[in-house]
GUTI-249766 format. One record per residue (C-alpha): residue in one letter; residue number from 0; chain; x, y, z. Coordinates in steps of 0.001 Angstrom, whole numbers. Layout:
! GUTI-249766
  resn  resi  chain        X        Y        Z
     A   NUM      A        X        Y        Z
...
***
This chain:
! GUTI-249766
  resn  resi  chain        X        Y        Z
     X     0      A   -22022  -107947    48402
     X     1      A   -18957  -109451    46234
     X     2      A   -17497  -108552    42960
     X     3      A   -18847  -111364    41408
     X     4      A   -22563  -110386    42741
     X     5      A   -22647  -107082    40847
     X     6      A   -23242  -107689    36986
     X     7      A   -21746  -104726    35560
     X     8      A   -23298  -102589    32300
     X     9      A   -21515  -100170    29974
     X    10      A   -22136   -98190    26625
     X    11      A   -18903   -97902    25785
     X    12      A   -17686   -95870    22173
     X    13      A   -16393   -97095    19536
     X    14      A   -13020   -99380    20577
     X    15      A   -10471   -97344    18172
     X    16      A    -7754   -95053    18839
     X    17      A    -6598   -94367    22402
     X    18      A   -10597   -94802    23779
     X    19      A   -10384   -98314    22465
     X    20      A    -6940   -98624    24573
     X    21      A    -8409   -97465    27264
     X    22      A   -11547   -99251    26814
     X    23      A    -9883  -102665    26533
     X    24      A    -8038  -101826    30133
     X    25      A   -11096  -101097    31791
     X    26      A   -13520  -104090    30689
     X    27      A   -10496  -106529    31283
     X    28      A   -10284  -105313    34729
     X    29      A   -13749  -105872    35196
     X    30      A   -13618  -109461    34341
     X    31      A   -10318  -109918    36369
     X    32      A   -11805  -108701    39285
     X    33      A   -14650  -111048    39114
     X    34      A   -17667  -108948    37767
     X    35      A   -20244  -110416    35861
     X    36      A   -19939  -107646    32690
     X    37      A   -23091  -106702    29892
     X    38      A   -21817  -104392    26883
     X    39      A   -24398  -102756    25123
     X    40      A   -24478  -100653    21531
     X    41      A   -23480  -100866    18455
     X    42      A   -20583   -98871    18135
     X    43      A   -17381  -100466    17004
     X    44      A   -15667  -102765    18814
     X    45      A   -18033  -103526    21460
     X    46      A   -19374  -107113    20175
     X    47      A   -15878  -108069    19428
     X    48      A   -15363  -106751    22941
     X    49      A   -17875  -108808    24464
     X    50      A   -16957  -111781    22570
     X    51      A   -13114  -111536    24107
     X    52      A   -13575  -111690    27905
     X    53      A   -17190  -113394    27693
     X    54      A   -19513  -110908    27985
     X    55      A   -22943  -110351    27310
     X    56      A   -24004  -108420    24482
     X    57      A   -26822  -105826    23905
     X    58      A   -26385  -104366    20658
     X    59      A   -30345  -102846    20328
     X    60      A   -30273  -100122    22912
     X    61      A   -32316   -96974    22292
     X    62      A   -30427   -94239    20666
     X    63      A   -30538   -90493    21021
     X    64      A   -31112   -87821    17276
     X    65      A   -27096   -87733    17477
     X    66      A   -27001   -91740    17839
     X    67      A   -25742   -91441    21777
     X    68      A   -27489   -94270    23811
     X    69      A   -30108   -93589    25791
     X    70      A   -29243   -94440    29801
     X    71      A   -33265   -95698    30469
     X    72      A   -33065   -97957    27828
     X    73      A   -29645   -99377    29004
     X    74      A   -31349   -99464    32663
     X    75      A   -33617  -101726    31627
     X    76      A   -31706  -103963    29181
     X    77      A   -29645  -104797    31540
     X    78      A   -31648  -105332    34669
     X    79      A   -33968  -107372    32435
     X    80      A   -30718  -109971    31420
     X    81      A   -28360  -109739    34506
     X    82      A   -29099  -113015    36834
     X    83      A   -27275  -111615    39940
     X    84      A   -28168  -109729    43100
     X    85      A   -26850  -106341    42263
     X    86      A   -26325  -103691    39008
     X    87      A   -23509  -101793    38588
     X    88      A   -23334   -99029    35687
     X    89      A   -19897   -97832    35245
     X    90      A   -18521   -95537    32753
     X    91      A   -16412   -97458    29995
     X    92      A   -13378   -96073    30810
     X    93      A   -13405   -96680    34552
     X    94      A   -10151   -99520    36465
     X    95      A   -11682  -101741    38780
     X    96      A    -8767  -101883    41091
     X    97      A    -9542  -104783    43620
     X    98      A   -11997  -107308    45372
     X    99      A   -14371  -106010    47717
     X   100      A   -17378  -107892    49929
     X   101      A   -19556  -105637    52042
     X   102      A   -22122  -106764    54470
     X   103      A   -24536  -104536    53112
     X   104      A   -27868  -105311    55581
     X   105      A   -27666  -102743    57570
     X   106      A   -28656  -100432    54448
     X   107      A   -32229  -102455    54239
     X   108      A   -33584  -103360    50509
     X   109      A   -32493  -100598    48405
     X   110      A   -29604   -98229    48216
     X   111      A   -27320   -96590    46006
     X   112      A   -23170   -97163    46242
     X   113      A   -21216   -94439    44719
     X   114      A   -17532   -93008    45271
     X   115      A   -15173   -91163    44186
     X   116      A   -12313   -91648    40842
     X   117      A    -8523   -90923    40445
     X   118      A    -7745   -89601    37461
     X   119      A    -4142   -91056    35742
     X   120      A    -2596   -91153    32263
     X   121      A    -2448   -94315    30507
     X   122      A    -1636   -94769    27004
     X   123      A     -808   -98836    26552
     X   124      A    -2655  -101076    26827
     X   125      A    -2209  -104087    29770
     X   126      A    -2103  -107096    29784
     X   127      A    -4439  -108700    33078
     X   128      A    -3073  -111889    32663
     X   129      A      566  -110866    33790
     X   130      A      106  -109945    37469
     X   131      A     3296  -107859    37190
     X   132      A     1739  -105928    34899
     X   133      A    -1226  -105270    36905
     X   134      A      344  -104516    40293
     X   135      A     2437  -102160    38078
     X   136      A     -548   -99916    37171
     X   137      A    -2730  -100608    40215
     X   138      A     1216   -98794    41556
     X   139      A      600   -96037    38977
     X   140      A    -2472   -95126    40260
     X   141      A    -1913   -94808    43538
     X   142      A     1546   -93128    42794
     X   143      A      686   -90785    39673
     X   144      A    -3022   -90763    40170
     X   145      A    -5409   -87755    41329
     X   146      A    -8437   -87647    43561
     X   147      A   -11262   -86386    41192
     X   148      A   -13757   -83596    43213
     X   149      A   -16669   -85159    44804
     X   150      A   -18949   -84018    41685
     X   151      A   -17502   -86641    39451
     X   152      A   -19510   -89653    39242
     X   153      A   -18546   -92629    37263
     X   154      A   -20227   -96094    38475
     X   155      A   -23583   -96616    40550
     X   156      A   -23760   -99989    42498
     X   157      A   -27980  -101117    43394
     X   158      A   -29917  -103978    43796
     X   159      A   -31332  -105737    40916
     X   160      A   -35001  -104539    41990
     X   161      A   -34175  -101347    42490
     X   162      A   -36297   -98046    42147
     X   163      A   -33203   -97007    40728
     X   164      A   -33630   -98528    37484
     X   165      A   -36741   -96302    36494
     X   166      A   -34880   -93252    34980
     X   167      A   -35599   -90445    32677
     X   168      A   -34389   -90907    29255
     X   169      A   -30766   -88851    29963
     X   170      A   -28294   -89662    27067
     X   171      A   -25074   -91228    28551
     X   172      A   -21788   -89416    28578
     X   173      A   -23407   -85782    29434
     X   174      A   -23881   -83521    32658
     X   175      A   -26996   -83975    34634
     X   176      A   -28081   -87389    35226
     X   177      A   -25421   -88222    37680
     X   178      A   -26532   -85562    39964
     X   179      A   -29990   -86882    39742
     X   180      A   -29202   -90272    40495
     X   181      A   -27981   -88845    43663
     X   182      A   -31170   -86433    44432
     X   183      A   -33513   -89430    43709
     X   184      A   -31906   -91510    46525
     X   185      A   -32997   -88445    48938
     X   186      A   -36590   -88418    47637
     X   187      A   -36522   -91685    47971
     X   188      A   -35142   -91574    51435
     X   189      A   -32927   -94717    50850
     X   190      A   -29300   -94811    51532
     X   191      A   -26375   -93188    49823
     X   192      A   -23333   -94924    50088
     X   193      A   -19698   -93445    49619
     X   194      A   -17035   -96315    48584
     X   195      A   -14263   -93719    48304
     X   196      A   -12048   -95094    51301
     X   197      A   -12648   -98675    50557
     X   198      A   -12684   -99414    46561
     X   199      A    -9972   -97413    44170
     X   200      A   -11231   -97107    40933
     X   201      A    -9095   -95710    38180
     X   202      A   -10169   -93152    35294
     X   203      A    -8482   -93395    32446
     X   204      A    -7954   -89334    31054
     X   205      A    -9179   -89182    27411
     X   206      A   -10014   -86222    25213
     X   207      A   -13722   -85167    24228
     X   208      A   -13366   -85713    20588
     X   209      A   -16024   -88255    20084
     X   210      A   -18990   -85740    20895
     X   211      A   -21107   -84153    17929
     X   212      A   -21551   -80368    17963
     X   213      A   -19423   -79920    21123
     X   214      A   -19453   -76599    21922
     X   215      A   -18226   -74740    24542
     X   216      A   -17150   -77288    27744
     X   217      A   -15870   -80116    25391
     X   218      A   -18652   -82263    26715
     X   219      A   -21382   -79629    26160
     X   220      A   -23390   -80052    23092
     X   221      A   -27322   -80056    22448
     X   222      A   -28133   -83136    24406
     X   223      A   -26746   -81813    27276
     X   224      A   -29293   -79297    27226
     X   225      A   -31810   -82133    27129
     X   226      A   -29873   -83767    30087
     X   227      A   -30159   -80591    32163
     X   228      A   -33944   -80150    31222
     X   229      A   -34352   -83794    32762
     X   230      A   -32401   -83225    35924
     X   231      A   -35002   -80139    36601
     X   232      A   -32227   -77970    38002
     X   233      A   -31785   -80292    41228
     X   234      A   -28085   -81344    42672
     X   235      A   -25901   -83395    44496
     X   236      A   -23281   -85081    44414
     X   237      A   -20854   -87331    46562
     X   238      A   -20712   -84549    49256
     X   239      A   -24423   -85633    49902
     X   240      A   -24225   -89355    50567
     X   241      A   -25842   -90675    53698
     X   242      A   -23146   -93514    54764
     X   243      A   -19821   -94257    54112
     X   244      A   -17143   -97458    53892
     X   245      A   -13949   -97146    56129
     X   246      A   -11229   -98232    54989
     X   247      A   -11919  -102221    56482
     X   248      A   -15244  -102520    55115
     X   249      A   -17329  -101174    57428
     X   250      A   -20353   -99039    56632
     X   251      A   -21008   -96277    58660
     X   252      A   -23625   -93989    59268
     X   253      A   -22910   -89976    58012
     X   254      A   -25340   -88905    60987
     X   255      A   -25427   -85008    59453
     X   256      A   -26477   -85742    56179
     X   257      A   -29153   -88301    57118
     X   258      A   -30507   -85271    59532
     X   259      A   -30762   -83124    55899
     X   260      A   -32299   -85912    54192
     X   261      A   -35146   -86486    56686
     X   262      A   -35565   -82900    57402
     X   263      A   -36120   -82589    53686
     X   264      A   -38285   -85297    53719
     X   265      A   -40270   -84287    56903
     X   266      A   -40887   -80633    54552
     X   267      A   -41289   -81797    51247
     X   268      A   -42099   -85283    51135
     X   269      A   -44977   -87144    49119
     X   270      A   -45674   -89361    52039
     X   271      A   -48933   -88985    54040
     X   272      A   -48722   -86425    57343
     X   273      A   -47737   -89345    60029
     X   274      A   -44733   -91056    57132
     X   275      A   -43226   -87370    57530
     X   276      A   -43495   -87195    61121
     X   277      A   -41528   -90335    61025
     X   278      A   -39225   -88375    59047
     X   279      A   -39229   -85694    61362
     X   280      A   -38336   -87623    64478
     X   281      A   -35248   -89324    62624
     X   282      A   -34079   -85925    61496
     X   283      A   -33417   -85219    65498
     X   284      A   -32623   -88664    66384
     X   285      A   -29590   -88246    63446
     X   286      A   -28462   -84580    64855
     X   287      A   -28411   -86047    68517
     X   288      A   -26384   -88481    67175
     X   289      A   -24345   -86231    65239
     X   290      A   -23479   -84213    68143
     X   291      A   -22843   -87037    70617
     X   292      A   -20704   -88545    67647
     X   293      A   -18764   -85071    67382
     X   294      A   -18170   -84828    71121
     X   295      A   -16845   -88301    71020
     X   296      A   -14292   -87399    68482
     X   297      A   -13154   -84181    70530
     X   298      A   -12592   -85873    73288
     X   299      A   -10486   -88761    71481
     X   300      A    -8650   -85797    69802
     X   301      A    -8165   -83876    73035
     X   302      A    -7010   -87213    74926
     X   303      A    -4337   -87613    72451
     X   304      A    -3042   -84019    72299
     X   305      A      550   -83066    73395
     X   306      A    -1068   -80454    76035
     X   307      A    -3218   -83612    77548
     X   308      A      -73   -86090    77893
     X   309      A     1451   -83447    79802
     X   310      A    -1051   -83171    82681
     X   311      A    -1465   -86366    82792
     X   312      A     -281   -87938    86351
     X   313      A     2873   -89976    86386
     X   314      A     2055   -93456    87408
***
């Protein structure tokens, strides 16, 4: 899976002010780093947007009372016009930082790639066409920038005929529908993977101004109450993922949290008796695993110790 295999899809806000700085950074780092990109809504900016780094544009997504876009409709827009492999959503003011290709097999036909953020400051706007200027705030990040907790969620990476794509109608840019992108790949029982170590991705802070009848949390307002009534109280986040990337690519099994996942779905799955069984017998094959896994890094640990070098016999 390669950069230029994942369309990406945004509903960004309206390009003015310091959003449409930050805005402008984010989709031109898309396009430099090879994504296919769809911009949907109607807000201002966004066909002009579209129309700079080429683009495709959505305008007639489905809109909540308070005229936020609707995240189903956008889903579907997009999965309907994208002509590659994979889907990306990311929020609109998210850096792509770099390349990546993952040999994603292992994780079967369906699967969810998520990962953590780091928050930084940026108030100009850059220019992708001067590499200086690029490797200057890809420096920023990593010298400036902040590891967001694993709760924040800000791009989901699936294949193009994924049961992803059927979602509730959540209204973008409010709690809850995150979290249950995350919960549905454990009902599911597909994978969860964490990018974190492998991909940096860059959020761009911003203030909460745009949302009407904030109250509160200055993203709480009354469709996150609708948001919340969607996600049906469930939640997890990035702490929950079922495999990870190291740092060269490779994707690795998170034995623990695959044993939760089938024990869950050994209890409470929608499967016939004999599918949960199945379920059942992975959730001990994964805690075997887990254990042997944790014994193996003990004794690496232990090997390596000060205390061990010292009884070790001179040669």
């Amino acid at each position: 899976m390669r950069n230029d295999q994942v369309t990406l899809f945004s509903l960004p806000k309206a390009f003015t002010g310091h959003s449409g700085v930050i805005q402008r950074n984010a989709v031109r780092s898309w396009v430099h780093a090879g994504h296919p990109v769809i911009l949907l809504g109607t807000d201002e900016g966004i066909a002009e947007m579209a129309e700079e780094v080429g683009a495709t544009y959505i305008p007639d997504v489905a809109m909540s009372d308070l005229g936020t876009p609707i995240l189903s409709s956008a889903f579907q827009l997009a999965s309907a016009k994208a002509t590659t492999p994979y889907l990306g959503y990311i929020n609109g003011d998210i850096l792509i930082t770099q390349s990546f290709n993952l040999d994603v097999s292992k994780l079967g036909d369906d699967f969810l790639c998520v990962g953590r953020r780091t928050d930084v400051d940026i108030e100009w706007e850059v220019d992708f066409d001067d590499e200086h200027a690029v490797a200057k705030l890809w420096q920023i990040i990593a010298d400036q920038g902040q590891l967001h907790p694993k709760t924040g969620i800000d791009y989901f990476i699936f294949p193009q005929e994924s049961s992803l794509l059927k979602i509730p109608d959540f209204v973008v840019g409010r709690p809850g529908w995150d979290n249950w992108m995350c919960d549905r790949t454990w009902k599911l029982g597909i994978p969860m993977v964490c990018l974190t170590n492998h991909l940096t991705v860059g959020h761009q802070n911003h203030d909460y101004g745009h949302i009407k009848q904030y109250r509160g949390k200055a993203w709480d307002n009354p469709e996150t109450d609708k948001n919340r009534a969607l996600q049906d109280g469930v939640h997890r986040d990035l702490e929950d993922c079922t495999w990870r990337v190291n740092e060269t690519g490779e994707i690795l099994p998170r034995y623990r949290q695959l044993a939760r996942m089938h024990s869950r779905l050994a209890r409470f799955g929608m499967q016939g008796i004999v599918i949960r069984c199945l379920h059942g017998l992975r959730c001990g094959v994964a805690l075997l695993q887990s254990q042997l896994y944790a014994d193996v890094l003990l004794t690496v640990k232990q090997s390596r110790s000060p205390e061990s070098a010292k009884t070790q016999p001179a040669s």
